[in-house]
Phi, psi and omega in degrees: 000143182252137111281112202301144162250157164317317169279148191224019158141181200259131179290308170188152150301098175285131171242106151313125201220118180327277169260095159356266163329289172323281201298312174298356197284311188302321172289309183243010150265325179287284192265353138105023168289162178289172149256091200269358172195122213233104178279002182312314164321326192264311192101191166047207180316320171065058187253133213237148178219125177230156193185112184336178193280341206220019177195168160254154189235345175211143167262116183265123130232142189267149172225125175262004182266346218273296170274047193270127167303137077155041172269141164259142201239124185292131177239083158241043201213057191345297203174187194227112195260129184246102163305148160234193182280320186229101207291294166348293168312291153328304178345280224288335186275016229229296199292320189279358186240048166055035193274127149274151187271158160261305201211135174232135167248142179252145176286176201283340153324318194098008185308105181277140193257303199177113147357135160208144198199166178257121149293158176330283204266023197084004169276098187315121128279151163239145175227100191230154183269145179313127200246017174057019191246183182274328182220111207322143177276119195263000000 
């Protein structure tokens, strides 16, 4: 059965991230999000938004507890995937700013699809270009 939904797309991503500074450093100087509100100023949780010019794309909170011996860490989350226009392009702006890959998929062409590399904490990203299907090739 189809049912219309309510939902029309992801708003933003929440990351728990051990240190704040590392991470806003890594989302916008390695992957160029914006800083649209750096809760470091604040204190407490210290919940930080970064985002491209006209949206947020991740919410950061800090836990100093997160890289602690024997905090336990929940892992559900594979990875987070960021469209660009030129995945190829990003790639190479990606290497020089010393990002290593974990995994590149190329499409049935041979094509490269998309990037996948580790954040300050280990959270796999992805960077693949739009491919105009509804449901990413897999």
């Amino acid at each position: 059965m189809i049912v219309d939904t309510m939902i029309k797309g992801i708003d933003h991503v929440a990351i728990v991230v051990w240190n704040m500074d590392r991470s806003i450093k890594f989302y916008n100087e390695v992957l160029g999000l914006r800083i649209h509100h750096d809760g470091r100023k604040e204190g407490g949780s210290k919940k930080s938004f970064l985002g491209n010019k006209s949206e947020t794309l991740v919410a950061l909170t800090e836990d100093e507890n997160r890289g602690k011996e024997g905090y336990r860490i929940v892992e559900s989350v594979a990875h987070i995937a960021f469209r660009v226009d030129d995945v190829e392009k990003a790639g190479k702006l990606l290497k020089e700013r010393g990002v290593e890959f974990i995994e590149e998929k190329l499409d049935k062409d041979g094509k490269r699809k998309s990037y996948h590399f580790l954040d300050p904490d280990g959270l796999e990203l992805e960077i693949y270009g739009k491919t105009g299907q509804i449901i990413p090739p897999y």
